[in-house]
N, CA, C and O atoms as a GROMACS GRO file, in nm:
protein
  564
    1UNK      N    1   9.750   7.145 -10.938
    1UNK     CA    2   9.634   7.105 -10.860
    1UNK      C    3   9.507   7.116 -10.945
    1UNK      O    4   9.408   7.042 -10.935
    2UNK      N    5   9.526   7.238 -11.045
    2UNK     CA    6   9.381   7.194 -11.131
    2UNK      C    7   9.360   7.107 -11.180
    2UNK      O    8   9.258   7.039 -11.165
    3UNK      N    9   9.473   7.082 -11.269
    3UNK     CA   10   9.428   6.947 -11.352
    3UNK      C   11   9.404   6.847 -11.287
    3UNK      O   12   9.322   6.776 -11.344
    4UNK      N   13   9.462   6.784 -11.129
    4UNK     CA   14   9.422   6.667 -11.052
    4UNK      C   15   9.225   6.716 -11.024
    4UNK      O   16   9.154   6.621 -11.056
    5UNK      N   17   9.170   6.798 -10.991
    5UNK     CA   18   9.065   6.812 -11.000
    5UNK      C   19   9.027   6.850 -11.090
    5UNK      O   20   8.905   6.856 -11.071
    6UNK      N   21   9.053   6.890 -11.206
    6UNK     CA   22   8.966   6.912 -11.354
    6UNK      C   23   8.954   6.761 -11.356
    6UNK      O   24   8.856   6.710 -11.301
    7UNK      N   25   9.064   6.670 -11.424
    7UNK     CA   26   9.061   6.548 -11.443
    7UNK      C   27   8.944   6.463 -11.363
    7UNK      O   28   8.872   6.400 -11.440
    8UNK      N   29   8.915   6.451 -11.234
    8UNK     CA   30   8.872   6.396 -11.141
    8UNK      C   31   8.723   6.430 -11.147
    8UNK      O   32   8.647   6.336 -11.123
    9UNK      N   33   8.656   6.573 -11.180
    9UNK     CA   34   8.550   6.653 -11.178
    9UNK      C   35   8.488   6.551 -11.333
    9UNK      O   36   8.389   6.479 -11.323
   10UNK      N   37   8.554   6.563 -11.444
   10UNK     CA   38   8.554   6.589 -11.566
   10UNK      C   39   8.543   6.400 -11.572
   10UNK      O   40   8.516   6.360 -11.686
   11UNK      N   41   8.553   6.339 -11.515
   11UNK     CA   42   8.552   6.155 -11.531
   11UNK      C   43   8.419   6.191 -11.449
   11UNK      O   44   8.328   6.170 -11.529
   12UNK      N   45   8.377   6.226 -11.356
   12UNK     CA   46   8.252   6.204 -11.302
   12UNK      C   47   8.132   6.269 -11.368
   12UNK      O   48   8.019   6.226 -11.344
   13UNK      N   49   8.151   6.365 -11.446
   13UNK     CA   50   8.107   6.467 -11.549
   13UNK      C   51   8.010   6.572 -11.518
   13UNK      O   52   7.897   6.598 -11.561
   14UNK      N   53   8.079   6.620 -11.439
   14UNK     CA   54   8.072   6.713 -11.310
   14UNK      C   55   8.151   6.869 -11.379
   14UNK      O   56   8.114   6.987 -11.376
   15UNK      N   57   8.228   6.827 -11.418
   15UNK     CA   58   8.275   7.002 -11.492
   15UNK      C   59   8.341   6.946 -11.623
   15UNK      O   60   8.405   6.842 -11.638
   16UNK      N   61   8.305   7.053 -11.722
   16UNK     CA   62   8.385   7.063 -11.854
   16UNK      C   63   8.565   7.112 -11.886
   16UNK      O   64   8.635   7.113 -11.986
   17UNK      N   65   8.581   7.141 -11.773
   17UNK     CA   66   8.686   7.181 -11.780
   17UNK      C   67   8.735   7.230 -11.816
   17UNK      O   68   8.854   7.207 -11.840
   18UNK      N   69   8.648   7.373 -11.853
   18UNK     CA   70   8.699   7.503 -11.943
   18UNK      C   71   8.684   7.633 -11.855
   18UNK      O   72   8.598   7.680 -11.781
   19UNK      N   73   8.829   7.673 -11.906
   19UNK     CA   74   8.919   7.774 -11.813
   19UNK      C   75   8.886   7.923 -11.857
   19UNK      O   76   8.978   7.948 -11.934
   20UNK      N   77   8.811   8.027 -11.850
   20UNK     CA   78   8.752   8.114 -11.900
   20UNK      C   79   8.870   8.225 -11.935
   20UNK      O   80   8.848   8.332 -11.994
   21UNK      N   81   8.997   8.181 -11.889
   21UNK     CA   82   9.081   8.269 -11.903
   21UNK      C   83   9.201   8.226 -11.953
   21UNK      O   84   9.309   8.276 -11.922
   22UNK      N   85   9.179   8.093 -12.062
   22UNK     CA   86   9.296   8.023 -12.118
   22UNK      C   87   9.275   7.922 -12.154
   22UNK      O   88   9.163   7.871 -12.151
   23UNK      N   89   9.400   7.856 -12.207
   23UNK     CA   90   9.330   7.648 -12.261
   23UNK      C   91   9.310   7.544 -12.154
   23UNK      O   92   9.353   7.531 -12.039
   24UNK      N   93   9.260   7.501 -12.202
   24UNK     CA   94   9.229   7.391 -12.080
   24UNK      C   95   9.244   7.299 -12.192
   24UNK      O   96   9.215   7.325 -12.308
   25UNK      N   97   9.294   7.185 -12.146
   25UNK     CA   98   9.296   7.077 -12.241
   25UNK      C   99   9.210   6.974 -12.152
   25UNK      O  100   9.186   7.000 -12.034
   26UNK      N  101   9.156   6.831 -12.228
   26UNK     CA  102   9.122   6.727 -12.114
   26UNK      C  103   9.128   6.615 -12.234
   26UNK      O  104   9.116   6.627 -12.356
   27UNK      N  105   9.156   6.478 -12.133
   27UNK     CA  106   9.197   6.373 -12.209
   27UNK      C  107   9.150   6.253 -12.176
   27UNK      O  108   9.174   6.186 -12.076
   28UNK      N  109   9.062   6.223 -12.296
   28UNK     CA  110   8.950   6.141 -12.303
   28UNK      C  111   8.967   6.002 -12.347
   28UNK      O  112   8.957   5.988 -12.469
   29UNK      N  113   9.000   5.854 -12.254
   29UNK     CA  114   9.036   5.734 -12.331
   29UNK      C  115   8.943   5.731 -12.410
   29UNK      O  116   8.854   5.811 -12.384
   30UNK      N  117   8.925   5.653 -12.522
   30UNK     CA  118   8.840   5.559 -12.629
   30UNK      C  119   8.805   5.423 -12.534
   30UNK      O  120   8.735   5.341 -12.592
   31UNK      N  121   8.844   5.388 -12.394
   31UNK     CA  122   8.797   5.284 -12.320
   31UNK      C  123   8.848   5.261 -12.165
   31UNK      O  124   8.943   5.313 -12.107
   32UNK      N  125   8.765   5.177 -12.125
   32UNK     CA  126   8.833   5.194 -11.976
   32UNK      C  127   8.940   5.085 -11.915
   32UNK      O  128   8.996   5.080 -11.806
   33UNK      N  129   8.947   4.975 -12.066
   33UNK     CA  130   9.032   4.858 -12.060
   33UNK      C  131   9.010   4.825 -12.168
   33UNK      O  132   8.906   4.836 -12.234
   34UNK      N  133   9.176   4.751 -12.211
   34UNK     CA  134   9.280   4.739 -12.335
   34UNK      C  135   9.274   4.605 -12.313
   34UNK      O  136   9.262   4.559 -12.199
   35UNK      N  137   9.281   4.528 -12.426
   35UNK     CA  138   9.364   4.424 -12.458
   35UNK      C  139   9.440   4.387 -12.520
   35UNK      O  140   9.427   4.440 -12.630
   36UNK      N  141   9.542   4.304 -12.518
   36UNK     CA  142   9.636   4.311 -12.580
   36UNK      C  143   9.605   4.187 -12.746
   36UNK      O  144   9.524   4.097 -12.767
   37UNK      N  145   9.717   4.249 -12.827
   37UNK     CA  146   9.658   4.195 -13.000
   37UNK      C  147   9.754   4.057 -12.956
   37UNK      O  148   9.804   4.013 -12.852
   38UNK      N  149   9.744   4.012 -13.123
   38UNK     CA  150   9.808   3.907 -13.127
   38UNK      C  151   9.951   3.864 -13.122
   38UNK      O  152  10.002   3.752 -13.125
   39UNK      N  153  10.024   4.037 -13.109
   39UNK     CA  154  10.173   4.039 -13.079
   39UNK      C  155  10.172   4.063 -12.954
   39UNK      O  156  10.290   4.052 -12.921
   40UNK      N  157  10.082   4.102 -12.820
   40UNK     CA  158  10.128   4.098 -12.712
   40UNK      C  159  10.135   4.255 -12.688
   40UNK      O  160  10.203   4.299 -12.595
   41UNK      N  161  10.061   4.340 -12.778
   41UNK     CA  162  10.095   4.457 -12.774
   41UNK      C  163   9.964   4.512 -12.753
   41UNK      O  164   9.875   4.450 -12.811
   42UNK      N  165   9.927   4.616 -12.682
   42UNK     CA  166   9.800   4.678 -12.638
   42UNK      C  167   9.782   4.858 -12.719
   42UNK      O  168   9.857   4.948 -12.681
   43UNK      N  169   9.701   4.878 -12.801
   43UNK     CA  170   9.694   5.026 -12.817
   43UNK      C  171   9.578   5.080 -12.771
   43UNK      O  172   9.470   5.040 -12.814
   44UNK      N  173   9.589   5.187 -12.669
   44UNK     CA  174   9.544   5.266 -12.592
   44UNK      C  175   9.520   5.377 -12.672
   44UNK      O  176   9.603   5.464 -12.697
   45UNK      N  177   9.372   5.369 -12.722
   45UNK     CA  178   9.333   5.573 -12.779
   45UNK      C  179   9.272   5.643 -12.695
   45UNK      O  180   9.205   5.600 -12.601
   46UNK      N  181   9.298   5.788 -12.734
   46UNK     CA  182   9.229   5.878 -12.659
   46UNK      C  183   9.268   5.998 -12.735
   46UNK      O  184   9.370   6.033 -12.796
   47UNK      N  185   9.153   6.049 -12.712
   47UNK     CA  186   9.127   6.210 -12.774
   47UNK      C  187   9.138   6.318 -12.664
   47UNK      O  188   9.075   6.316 -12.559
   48UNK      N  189   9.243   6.428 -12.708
   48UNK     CA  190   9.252   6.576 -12.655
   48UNK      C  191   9.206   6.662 -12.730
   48UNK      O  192   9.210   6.679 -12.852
   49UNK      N  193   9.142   6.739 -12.608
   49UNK     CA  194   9.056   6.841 -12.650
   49UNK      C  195   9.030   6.961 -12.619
   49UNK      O  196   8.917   6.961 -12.570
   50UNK      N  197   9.079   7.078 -12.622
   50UNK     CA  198   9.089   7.194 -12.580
   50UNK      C  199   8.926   7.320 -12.557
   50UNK      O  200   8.854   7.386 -12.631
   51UNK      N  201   8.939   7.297 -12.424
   51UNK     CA  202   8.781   7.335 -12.362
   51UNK      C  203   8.781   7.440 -12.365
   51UNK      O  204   8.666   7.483 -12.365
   52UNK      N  205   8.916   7.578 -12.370
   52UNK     CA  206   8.952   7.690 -12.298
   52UNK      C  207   8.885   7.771 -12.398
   52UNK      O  208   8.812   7.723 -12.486
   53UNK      N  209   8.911   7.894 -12.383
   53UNK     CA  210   8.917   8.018 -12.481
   53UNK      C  211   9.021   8.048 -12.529
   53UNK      O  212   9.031   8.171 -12.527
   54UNK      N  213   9.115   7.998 -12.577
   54UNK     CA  214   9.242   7.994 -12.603
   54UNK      C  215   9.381   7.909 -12.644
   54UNK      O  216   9.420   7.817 -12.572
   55UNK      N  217   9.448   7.947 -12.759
   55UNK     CA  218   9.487   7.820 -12.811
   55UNK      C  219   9.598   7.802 -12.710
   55UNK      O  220   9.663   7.888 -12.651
   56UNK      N  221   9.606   7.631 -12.702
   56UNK     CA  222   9.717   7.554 -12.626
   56UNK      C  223   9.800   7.511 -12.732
   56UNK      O  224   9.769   7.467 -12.843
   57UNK      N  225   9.936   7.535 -12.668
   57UNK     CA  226  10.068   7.490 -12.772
   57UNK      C  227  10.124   7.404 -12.698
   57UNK      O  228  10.144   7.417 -12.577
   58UNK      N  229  10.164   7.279 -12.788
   58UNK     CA  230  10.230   7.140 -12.728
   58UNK      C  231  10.319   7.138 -12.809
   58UNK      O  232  10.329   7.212 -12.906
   59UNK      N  233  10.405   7.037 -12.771
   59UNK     CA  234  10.544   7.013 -12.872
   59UNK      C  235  10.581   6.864 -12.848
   59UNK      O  236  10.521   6.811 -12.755
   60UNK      N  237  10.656   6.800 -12.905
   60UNK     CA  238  10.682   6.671 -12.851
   60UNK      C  239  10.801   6.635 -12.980
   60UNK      O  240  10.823   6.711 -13.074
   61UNK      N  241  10.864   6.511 -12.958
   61UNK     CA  242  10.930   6.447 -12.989
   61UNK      C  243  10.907   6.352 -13.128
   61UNK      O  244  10.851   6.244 -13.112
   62UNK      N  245  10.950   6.393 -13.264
   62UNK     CA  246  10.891   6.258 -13.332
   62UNK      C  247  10.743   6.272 -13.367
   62UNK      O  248  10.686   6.202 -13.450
   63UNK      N  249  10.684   6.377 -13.289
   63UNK     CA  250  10.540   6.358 -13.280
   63UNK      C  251  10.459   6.483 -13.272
   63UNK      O  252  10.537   6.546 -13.201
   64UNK      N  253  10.382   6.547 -13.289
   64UNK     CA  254  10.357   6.691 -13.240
   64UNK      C  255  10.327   6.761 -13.133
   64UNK      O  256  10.321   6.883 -13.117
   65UNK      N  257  10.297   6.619 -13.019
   65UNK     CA  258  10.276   6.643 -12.878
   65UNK      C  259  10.325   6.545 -12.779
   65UNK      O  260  10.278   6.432 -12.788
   66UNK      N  261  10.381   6.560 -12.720
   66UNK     CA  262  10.457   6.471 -12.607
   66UNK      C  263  10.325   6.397 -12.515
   66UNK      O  264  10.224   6.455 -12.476
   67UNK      N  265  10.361   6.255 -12.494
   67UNK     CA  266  10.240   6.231 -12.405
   67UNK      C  267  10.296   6.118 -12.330
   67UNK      O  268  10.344   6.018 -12.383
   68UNK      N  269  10.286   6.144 -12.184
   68UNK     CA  270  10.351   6.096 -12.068
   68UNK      C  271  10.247   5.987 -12.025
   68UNK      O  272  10.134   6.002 -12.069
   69UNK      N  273  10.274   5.868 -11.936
   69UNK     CA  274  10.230   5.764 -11.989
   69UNK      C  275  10.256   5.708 -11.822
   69UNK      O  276  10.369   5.660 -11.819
   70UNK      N  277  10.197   5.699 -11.698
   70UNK     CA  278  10.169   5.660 -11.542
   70UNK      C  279  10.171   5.559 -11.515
   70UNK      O  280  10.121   5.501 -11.611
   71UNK      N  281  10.208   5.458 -11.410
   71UNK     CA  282  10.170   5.355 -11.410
   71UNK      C  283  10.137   5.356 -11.242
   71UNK      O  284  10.212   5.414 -11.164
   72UNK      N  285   9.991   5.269 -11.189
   72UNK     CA  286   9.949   5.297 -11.065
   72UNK      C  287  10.028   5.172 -11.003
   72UNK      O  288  10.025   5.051 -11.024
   73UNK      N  289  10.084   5.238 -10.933
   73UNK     CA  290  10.121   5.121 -10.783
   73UNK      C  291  10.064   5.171 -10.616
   73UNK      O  292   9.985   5.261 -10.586
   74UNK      N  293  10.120   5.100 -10.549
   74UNK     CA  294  10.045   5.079 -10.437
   74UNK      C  295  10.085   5.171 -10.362
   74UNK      O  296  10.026   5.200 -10.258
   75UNK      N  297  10.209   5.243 -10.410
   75UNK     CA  298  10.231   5.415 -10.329
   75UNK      C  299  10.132   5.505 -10.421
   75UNK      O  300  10.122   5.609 -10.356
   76UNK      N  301  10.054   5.519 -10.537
   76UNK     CA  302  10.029   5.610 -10.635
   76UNK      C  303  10.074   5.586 -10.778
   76UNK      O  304  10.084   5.482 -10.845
   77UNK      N  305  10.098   5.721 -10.807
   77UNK     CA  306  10.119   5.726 -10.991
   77UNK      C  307  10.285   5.730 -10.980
   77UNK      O  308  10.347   5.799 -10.900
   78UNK      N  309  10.340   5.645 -11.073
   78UNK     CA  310  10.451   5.678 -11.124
   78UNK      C  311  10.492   5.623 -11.268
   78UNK      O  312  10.454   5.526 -11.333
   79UNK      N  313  10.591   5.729 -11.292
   79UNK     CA  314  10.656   5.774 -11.459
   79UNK      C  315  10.649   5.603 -11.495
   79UNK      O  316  10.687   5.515 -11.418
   80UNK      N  317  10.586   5.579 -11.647
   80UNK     CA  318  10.608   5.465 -11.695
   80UNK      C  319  10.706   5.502 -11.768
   80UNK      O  320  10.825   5.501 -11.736
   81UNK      N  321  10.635   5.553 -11.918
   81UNK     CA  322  10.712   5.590 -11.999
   81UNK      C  323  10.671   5.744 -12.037
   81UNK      O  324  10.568   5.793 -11.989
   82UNK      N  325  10.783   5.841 -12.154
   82UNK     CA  326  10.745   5.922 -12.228
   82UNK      C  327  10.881   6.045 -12.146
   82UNK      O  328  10.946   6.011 -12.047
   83UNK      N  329  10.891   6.135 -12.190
   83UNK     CA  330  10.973   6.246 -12.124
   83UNK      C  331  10.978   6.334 -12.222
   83UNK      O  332  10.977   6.320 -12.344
   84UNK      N  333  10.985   6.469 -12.121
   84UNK     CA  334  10.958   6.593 -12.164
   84UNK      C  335  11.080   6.635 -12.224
   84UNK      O  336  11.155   6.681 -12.139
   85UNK      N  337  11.132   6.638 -12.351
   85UNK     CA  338  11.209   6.700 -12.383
   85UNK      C  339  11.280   6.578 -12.474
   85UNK      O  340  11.286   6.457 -12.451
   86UNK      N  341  11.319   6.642 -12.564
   86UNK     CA  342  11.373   6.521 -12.674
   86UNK      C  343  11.504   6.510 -12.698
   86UNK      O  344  11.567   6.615 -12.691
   87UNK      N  345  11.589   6.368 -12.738
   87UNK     CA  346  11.710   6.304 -12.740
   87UNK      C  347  11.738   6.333 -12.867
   87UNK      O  348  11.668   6.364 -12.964
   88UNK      N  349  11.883   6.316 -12.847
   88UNK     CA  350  11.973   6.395 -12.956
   88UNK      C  351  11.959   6.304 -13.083
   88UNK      O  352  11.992   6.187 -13.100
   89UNK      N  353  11.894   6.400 -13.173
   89UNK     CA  354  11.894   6.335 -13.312
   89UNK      C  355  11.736   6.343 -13.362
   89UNK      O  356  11.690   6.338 -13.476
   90UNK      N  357  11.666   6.357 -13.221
   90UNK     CA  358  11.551   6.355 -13.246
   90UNK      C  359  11.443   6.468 -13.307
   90UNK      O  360  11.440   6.570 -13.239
   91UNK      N  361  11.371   6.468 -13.402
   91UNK     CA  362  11.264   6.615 -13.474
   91UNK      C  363  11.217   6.705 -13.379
   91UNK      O  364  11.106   6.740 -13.419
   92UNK      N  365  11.233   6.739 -13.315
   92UNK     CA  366  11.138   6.850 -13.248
   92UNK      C  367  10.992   6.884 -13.288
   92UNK      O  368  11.006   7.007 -13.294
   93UNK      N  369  10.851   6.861 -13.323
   93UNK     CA  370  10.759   6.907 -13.363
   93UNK      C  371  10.657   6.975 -13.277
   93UNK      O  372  10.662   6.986 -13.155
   94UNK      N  373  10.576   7.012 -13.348
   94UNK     CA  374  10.489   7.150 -13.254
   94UNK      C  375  10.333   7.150 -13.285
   94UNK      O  376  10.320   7.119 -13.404
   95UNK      N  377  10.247   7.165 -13.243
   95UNK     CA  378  10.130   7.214 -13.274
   95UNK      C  379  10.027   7.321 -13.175
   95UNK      O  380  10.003   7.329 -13.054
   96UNK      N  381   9.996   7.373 -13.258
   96UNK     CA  382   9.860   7.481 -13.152
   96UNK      C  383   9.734   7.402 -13.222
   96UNK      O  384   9.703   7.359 -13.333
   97UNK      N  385   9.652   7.413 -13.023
   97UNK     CA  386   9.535   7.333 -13.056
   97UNK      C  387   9.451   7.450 -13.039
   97UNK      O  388   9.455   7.520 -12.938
   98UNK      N  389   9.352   7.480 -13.169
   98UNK     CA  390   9.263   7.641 -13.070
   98UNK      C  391   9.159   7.563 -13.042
   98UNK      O  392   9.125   7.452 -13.082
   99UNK      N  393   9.106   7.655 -12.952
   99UNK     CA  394   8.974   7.612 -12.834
   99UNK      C  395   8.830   7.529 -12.958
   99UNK      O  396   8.788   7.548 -13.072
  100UNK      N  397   8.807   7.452 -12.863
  100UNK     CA  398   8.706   7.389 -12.921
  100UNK      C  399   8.755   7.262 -13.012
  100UNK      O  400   8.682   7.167 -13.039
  101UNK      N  401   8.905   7.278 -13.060
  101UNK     CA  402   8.976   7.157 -13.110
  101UNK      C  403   9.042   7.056 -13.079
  101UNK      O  404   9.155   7.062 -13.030
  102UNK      N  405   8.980   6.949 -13.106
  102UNK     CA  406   9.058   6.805 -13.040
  102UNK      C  407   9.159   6.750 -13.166
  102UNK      O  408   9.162   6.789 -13.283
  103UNK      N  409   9.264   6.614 -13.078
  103UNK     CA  410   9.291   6.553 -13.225
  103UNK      C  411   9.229   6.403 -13.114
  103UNK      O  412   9.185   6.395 -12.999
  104UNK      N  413   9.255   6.308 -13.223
  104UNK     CA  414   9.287   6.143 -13.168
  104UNK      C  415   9.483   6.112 -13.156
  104UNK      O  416   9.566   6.167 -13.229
  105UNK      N  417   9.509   6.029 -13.063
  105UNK     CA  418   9.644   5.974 -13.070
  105UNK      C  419   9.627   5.829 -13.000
  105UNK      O  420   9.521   5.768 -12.987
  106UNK      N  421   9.738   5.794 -12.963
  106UNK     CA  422   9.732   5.630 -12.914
  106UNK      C  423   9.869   5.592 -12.844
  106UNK      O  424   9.972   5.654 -12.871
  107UNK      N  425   9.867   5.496 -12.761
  107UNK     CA  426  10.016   5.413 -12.738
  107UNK      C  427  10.050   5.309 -12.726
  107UNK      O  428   9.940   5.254 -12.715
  108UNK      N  429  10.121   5.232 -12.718
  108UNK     CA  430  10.103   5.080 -12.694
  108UNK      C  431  10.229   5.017 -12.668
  108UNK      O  432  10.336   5.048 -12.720
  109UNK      N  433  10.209   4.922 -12.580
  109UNK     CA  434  10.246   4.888 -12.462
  109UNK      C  435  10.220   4.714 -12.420
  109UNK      O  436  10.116   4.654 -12.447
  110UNK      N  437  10.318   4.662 -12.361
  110UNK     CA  438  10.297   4.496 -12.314
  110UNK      C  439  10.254   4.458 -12.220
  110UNK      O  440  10.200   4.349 -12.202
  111UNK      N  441  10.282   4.596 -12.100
  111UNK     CA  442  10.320   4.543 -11.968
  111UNK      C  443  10.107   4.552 -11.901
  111UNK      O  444  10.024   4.642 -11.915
  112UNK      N  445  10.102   4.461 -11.858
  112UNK     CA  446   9.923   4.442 -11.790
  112UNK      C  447   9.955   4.567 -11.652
  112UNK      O  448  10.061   4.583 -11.590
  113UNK      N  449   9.834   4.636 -11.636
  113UNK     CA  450   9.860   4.708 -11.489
  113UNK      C  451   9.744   4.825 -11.532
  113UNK      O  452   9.681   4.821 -11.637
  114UNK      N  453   9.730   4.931 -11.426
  114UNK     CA  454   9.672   5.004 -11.462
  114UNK      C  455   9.777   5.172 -11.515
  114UNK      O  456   9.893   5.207 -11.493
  115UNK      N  457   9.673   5.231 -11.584
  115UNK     CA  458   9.771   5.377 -11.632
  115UNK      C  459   9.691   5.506 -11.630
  115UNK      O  460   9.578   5.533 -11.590
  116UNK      N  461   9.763   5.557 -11.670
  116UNK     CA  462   9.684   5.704 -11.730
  116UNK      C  463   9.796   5.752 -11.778
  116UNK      O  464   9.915   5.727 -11.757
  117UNK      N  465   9.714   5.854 -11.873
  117UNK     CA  466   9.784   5.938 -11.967
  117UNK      C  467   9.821   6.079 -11.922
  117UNK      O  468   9.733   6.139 -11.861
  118UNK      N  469   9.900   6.121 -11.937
  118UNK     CA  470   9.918   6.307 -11.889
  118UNK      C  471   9.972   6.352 -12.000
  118UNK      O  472  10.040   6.280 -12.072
  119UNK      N  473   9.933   6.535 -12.036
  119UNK     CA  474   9.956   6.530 -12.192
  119UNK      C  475   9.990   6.693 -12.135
  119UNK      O  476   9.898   6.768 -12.104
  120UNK      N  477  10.131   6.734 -12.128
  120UNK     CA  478  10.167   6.853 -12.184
  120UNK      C  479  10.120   6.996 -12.228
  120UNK      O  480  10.128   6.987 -12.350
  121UNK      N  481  10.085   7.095 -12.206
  121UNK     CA  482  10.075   7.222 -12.300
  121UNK      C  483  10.089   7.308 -12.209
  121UNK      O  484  10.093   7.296 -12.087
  122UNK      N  485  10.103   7.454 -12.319
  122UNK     CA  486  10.139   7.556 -12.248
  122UNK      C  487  10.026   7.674 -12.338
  122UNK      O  488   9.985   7.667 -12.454
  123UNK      N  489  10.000   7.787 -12.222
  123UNK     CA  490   9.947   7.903 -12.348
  123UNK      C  491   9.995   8.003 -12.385
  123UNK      O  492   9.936   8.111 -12.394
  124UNK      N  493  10.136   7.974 -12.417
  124UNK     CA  494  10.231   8.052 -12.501
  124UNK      C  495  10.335   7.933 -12.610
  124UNK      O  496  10.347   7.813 -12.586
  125UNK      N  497  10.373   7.977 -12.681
  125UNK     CA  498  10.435   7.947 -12.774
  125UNK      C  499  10.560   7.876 -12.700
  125UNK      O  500  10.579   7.758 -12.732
  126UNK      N  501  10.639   7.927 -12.616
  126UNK     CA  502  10.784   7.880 -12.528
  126UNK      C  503  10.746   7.818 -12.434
  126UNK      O  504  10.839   7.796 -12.357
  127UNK      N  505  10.636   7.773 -12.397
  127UNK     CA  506  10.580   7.680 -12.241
  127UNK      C  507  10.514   7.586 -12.257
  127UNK      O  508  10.411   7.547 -12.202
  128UNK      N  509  10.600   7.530 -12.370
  128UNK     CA  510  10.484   7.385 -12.415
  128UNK      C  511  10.486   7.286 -12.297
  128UNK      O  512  10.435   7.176 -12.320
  129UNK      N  513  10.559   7.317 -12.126
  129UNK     CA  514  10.524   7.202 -12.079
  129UNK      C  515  10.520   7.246 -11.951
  129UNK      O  516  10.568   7.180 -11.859
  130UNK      N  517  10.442   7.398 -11.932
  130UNK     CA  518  10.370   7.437 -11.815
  130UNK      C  519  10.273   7.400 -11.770
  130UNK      O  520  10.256   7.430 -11.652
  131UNK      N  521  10.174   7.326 -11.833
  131UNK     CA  522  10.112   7.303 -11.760
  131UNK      C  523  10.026   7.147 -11.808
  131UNK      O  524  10.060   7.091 -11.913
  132UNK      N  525   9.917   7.089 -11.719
  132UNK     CA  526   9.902   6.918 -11.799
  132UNK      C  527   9.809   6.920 -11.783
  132UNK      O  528   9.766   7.002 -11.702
  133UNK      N  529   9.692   6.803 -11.874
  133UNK     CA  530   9.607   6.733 -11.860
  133UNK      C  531   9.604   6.624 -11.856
  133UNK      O  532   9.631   6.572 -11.965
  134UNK      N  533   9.573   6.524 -11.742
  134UNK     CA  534   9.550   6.445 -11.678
  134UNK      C  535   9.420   6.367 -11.710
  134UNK      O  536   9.306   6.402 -11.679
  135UNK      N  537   9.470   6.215 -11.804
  135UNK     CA  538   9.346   6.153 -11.813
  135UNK      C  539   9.311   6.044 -11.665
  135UNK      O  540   9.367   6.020 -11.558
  136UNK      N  541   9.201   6.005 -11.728
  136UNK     CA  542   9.125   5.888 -11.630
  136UNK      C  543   9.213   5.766 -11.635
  136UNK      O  544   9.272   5.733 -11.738
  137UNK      N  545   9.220   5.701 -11.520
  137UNK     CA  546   9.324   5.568 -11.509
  137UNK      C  547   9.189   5.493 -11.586
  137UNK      O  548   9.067   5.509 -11.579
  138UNK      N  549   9.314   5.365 -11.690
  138UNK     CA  550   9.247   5.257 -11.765
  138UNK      C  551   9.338   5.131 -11.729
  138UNK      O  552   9.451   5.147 -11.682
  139UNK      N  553   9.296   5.034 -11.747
  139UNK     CA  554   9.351   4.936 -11.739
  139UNK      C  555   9.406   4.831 -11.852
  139UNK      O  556   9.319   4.785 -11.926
  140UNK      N  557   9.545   4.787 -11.875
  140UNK     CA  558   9.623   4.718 -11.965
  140UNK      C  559   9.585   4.576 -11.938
  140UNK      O  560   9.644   4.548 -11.833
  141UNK      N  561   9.492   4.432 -11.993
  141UNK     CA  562   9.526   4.336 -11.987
  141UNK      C  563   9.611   4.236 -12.064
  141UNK      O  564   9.629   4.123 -12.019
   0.00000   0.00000   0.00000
């Protein structure tokens, strides 16, 4: 429930979204609508950024942080792409973000609609996927 109102507070820019007693992550598009290139393919950036007093540990697949990927329909949000936990064969990688540190990442995608991003962490080392940050819905044309 925080992150649905951190997220929500934090697009109106209404709170920073820093947790005085841990990481807070928040996840910031580079825009509020995509278009797609000349292959039909759209890349979506956005920067995470850790508001808390405290480092957040993510892990992901292939990648150093897993990042889950919404698509809005007319019931709400549901799973586009991305999943927590990685397929056989696949790297396992890791990173700690400490407070005050962001990175950039991206995704890309064909399908037109609207999305948002949700991004993983934990503030321990073994709970990389206790808890989320929840970006602002953007739109794919």
């Amino acid at each position: 429930m925080r992150t649905r109102i951190c997220g929500a507070l934090a697009v109106l820019g209404l709170l920073s979204c820093q947790d005085p007693h841990g990481p807070a992550l928040m996840v910031q598009m580079d825009s509020t609508v995509y278009g797609r290139d000349s292959t039909g393919m759209a890349h979506a950036g956005f920067t995470v950024t850790n508001f808390g007093d405290a480092p957040a540990y993510q892990q992901g697949c292939e990648r150093p942080a897993t990042i889950l990927v919404d698509r809005g329909t007319a019931r709400g949000w549901a799973a586009s792409f991305g999943a927590e936990g990685c397929m056989l064969g696949d790297v396992s990688l890791s990173q700690v973000l400490q407070p005050g540190q962001s990175y950039q990442d991206s995704c890309r995608w064909d399908l037109p609609g609207t999305y948002r991003v949700r991004v993983p962490y934990g503030s321990q080392p073994g709970d990389a996927y206790a808890l989320e940050a929840v970006g602002p819905g953007f739109t794919l044309r």
